[in-house]
Each structure stands twice: as structure tokens, then as C-alpha cells.
N, C-alpha and C positions, 0 to 999 in steps of 0.2 A: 321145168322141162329137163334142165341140168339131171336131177334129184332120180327121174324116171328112166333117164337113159342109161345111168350109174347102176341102177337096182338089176334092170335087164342085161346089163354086161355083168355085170357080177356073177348071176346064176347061169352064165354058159362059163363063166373061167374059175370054177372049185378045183377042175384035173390041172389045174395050171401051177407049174411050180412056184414056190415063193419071190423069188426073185424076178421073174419074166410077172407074176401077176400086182405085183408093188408098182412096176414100170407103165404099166397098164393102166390100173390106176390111176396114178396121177397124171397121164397123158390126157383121159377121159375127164378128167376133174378142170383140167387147165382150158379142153376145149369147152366144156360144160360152161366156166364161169366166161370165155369169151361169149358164148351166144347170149347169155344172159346180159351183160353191159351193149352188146347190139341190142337187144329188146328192150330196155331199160333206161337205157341213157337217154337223157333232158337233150331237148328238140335245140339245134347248133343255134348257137350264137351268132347275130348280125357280128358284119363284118365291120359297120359303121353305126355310132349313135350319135344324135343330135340332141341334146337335152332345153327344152323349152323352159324358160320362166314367166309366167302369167300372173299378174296379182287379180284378175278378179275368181271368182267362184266357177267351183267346174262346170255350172249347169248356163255358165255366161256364153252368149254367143258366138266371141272370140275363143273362148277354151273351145266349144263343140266343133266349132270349124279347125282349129288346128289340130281335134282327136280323127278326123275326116282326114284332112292333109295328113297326118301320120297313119292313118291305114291304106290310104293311097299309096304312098311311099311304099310302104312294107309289100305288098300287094304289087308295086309295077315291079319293085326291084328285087323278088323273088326272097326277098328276107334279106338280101344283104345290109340295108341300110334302116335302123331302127329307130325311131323319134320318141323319146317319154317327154309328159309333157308335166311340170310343174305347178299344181293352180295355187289359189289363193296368196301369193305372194310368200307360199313357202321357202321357196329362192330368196327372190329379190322384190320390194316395193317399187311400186310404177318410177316413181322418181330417180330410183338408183340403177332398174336395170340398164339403159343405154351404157352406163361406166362400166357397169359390168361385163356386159356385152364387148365393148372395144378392147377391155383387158383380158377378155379370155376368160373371165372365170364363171362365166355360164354360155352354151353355146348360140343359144337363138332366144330370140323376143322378139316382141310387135309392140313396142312402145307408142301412143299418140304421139301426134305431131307437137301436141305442146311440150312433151317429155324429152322433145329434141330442139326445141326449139332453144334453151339452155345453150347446146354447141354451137349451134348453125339459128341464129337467128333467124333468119327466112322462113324456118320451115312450123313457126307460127302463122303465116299469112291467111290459113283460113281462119285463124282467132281475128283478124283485123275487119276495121266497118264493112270495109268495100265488098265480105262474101257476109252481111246481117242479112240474113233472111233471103240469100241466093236458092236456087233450086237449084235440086241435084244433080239438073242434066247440064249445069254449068258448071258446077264445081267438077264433075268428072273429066270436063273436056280439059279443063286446066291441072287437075291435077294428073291425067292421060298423057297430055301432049307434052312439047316441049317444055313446058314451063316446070312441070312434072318430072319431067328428065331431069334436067339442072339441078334442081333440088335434089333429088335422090343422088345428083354426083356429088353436093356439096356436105350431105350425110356423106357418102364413101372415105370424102377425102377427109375430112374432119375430123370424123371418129374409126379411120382405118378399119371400116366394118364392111360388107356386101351387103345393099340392099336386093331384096330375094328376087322383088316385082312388084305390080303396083300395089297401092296401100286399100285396105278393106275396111268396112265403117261399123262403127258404132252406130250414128244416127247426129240425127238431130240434139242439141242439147237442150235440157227442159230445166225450170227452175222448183225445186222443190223447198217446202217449209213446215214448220210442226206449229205456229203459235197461227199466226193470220195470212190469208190468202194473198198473196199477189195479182191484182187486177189489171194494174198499167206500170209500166216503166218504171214511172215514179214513184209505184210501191217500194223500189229497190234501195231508195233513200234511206241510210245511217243503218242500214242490216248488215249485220257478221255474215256473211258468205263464202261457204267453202267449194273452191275450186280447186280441179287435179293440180292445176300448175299452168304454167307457158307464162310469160312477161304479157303477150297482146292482151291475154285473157285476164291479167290481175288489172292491167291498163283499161279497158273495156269496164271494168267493174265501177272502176273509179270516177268515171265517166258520169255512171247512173248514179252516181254520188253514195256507192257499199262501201264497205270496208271488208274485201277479199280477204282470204286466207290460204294459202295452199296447205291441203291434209290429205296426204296417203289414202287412196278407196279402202285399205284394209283397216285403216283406223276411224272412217268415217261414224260406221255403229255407235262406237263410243263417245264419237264429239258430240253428236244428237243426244246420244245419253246423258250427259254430263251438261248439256247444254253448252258447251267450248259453241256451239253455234246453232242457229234455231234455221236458217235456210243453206242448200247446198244447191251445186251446177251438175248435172248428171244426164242421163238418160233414162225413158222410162224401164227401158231394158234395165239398163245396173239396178234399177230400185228394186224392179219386180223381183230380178235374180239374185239380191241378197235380201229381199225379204225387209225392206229399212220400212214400213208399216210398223214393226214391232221395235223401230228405234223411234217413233213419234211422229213418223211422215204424214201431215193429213192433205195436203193442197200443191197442186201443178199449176205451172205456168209455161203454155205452150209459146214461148215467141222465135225461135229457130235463129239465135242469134249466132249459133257461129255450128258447123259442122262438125263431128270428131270423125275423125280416121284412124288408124290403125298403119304403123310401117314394118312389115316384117322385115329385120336385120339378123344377119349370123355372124359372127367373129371370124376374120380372118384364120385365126389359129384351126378353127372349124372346117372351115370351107376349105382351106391348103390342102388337109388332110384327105378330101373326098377325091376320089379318079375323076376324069372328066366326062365320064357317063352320066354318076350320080347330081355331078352339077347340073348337066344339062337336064337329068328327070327335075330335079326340084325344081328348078324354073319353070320347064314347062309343065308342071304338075300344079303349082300355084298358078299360072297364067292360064291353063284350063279351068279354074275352080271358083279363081276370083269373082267373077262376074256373078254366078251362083253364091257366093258366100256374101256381096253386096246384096243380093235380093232376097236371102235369108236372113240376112239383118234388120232393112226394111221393114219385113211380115214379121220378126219380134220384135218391134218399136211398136207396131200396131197391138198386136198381142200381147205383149205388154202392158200396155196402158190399159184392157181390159181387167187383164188380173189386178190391177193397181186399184181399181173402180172398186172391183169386189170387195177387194182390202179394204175400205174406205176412202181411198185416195179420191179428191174430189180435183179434177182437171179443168183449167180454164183456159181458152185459146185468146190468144192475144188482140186486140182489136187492131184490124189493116190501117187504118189512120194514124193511130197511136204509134204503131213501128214504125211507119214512115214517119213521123216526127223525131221517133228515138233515131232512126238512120241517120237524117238530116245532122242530128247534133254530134252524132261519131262523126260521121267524116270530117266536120270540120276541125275534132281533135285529132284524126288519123295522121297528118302531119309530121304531129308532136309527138305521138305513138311511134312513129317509124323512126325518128330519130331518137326516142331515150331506150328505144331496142336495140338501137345500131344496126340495125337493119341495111341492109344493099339496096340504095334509094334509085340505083336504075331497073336493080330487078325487080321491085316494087312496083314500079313504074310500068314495067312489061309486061307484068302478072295483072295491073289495072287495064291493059291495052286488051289482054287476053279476055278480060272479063267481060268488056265493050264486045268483042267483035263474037264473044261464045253467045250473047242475049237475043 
């Protein structure tokens, strides 16, 4: 545009003397390359970012929901406030981001609760007997209400972080294996098993009489590989969505023994930074969404477990008797469980009252 308006001013000013048409010149050249940098220049920068770290796979249900909540963001708050989000544990491994988190050197994650449970012991409790094979509409009410609340303040104050809003799920956990199916409980006997993490959940293991391990989801492929383990604790969703068929998976074991959740935290350093506008959208932008991104997780545990079939993955649901006998025999370790977790034995105790009166 520049280029054409130069050529046309040129051929009206040939009678123009040398000095007035040099002046000319370069007045037209100077407005030329402004309109050019207005037309040209890269679309303005948010005024805030939020940098997410996720260690599973982008196509994971937790990543797709927080790609949803970062185009909400962008979208209500006109561009000011921009979310990138991190997958595969390019950042940080499940294990390390809450440290990370609290020190500032990544902005936001959604760590499980067993990944917190590490600071704030409590906040293992759905790994504990008393939620084996609970339904969902009870563990919501507990982890909703009050009992919900308190935990989420004992993350705040522990690891000087904000939790955003309530926590969103993964599912159910399912047991998976590469050599022999799991048919009852007591298949679990003297098997290497790899769990994310949390104390209840290696305590729980040892129960069924395994020998637990905690490994990285991003290192999981490889221990399959290498055989470091022949069954793991997951969801059908993680399997389907990294594909572990082609790391040896052939055999499920549905017994719903303990729930995973999701707790989205931001770093202080983070959150100081944002006006009190954009606080207030995130929250209420998560707290509209939640409920929707619990019931899109649901519908991939289900869909999941189909593609798992396809793959070969052969699924076996747990016999109702049978868990009620494995129930029976946790609780009467849960005791011992809550005290070599160092666990808050009256909040224990509150979170069981909660669980009576949500049934």
C-alpha cells in the first residue's frame, strides 16, 4: 500500500524543487511504513498468563478440559488473561508438580489428591477403606461440602498455594496387567504394582498382600517395557489415552477401589499478580464448568474401556461378594493406615460421620 501511494505522489511532484520534494519524500515514506506496522503487526499480547503443567498426554481428559477452561478464559476476559498449557509432563512429573507449584516455578496444575497427600496427609482420604467401592454421589457430597472445604484450606495453608474450586475426576481406578488376569482380590497377592503415589494407596496395596511401587505416569510405558512391573493402578481413560496396549496391557480389573480426583492449585506468586476481576472470572469460570467436565470424564471412562476392548484389553468386573469381603478386611487395617499416615484422627473421624449420613 506504502509502495503505491509513493509512486502516485511522485508523478504529481517532477515541477517540485529539489529540496521541498526530498522533504516530501520522506514524510510519505514515514507515514507509508506507519500504516504498514498498523496492518501488520502481531495480534496484542494478553496482559496475563497462566502457565499450566500436566503430565499426562494432550488427548487426556484432564488436558482437554483445561484446553476448554483456557479458551473460556481468553474468550470471557477479552484476551487479557492467556492460559498455555503444558502436557505430557514437559514441565513437571505428577509427583513434583505440587513443589513446584508452591515455589513459584510453574504457575498452575491439577495434581491428584494422592500427589498431595505427601504435605497434607488428609487429603489421601478417598485412597482410604471407608470410600472401597463408595458411589460417586457420595464421594461428591463429601468432597462438595464441608469436609471438602477444610481440606482444600489445609492444601492453602500447607503449601501457600490457592485452590481454584472444587476438584474434577479422573474416574474410577482400574487394575491393569500384561502376564495373567486378575479375577479376585487375591489375585493381588506378591504382584509388583505400580501406583501414581499417595501413602493410603501404597498402604491399601499392602493389604491385598502387593508389593506397590510408585512410578511417574510418564515413565509408566517403560516399566511395562522393561518389565520393572507386569500390573499398574490407572484408569481406563490413562490407558486408552496413552495407548499402554502397545506397552503389554492385555487384562482389567474393575473393582472401584478407591476414586481419583483432580485438585486444580495456582501459586500464590500467580494469583497476587492477577486484578481482582480476573480472580473472580477464574473461579467462577471453573465453578460453571466443573460439573460438565465431571460428566465428561464419566462418558471417557466408559469410552474408554471400549477402545481398550478393541485393543485387545480383555475387562473383568469384580464379583459384589468378593469386594465386600476385600472391604471387610481394609477397614479393619484402616486404623493402622491412619495412623502411620499421621493422618488428623478427628478429621478422619468426621469425613467417616460424613460418609454415614451422605449413604
Amino acid at each position: 500500500m506504502g509502495g503505491v501511494l509513493a509512486s502516485r505522489w511522485l508523478k504529481t511532484t517532477t515541477a517540485t524543487s529539489g529540496g521541498n520534494r526530498i522533504m516530501k519524500i520522506s514524510a510519505l515514506f514515514t507515514a507509508a511504513a506507519l500504516i504498514g506496522a498498523t496492518l501488520f503487526s502481531p495480534a496484542h499480547a494478553a496482559d496475563y498468563t497462566i502457565d499450566v503443567s500436566l503430565d499426562t498426554s494432550p488427548n487426556h481428559v484432564r488436558n482437554r478440559s483445561f484446553r476448554k477452561f483456557a479458551e473460556a478464559l481468553n474468550e470471557k476476559s477479552g484476551g487479557r488473561l492467556e492460559m498455555r498449557v503444558f502436557d505430557s509432563a514437559s514441565k513437571y512429573k505428577g509427583p513434583m508438580v505440587a513443589t513446584a507449584v508452591a515455589q513459584g516455578a510453574i504457575d498452575m496444575a491439577a495434581p491428584a489428591h494422592q500427589h498431595l497427600s505427601k504435605y497434607v496427609p488428609e487429603a489421601g482420604m478417598l485412597l482410604l477403606p471407608m470410600f472401597y467401592g463408595q458411589s460417586q454421589d457420595v464421594i461428591y457430597k463429601i468432597v462438595d461440602g464441608d469436609i471438602g472445604k477444610e481440606l482444600n484450606q489445609r492444601i492453602e495453608d500447607k503449601l501457600g498455594v490457592v485452590v481454584l474450586g472444587r476438584p474434577f475426576d479422573l474416574g474410577y481406578g482400574t487394575a491393569f496387567t500384561t502376564d495373567v488376569p486378575i479375577k479376585s482380590p487375591d489375585d493381588f497377592k506378591d504382584k509388583v504394582v505400580r501406583v501414581p503415589g499417595g501413602a493410603a494407596t501404597l498402604a491399601r496395596y499392602r493389604v491385598f498382600g502387593s508389593n506397590p511401587v510408585q512410578i511417574a505416569w510418564s515413565d509408566v510405558p517403560q516399566a511395562l517395557q522393561t518389565d520393572v512391573v507386569s500390573a499398574i493402578w490407572a484408569t481406563q481413560e490413562s490407558v486408552a489415552s496413552s495407548k499402554l496396549w502397545d506397552a503389554g496391557i492385555k487384562y482389567a480389573y474393575e473393582d472401584k477401589q478407591a476414586f481419583i480426583e483432580y485438585v486444580p492449585i495456582i501459586s500464590q506468586a500467580a494469583w497476587s499478580k492477577l486484578p481482582e476481576d480476573l480472580q473472580k472470572l477464574m473461579r467462577d469460570t471453573w465453578e460453571n464448568m466443573v460439573d460438565e467436565v465431571r460428566n465428561v470424564a464419566a462418558d471417557a471412562q466408559i469410552d474408554a474401556r471400549k477402545i481398550n476392548a478393541e485393543h485387545g484389553i480383555e475387562t473383568i468386573d469384580a464379583n459384589p461378594e468378593e469386594l465386600a469381603a476385600m472391604r471387610e478386611k481394609l477397614m479393619k487395617a484402616q486404623p493402622e493406615i491412619v495412623d502411620e499416615l499421621d493422618m488428623d484422627k478427628d478429621f478422619i473421624a468426621r469425613v467417616s460421620d460424613a460418609i454415614a449420613a451422605a449413604q
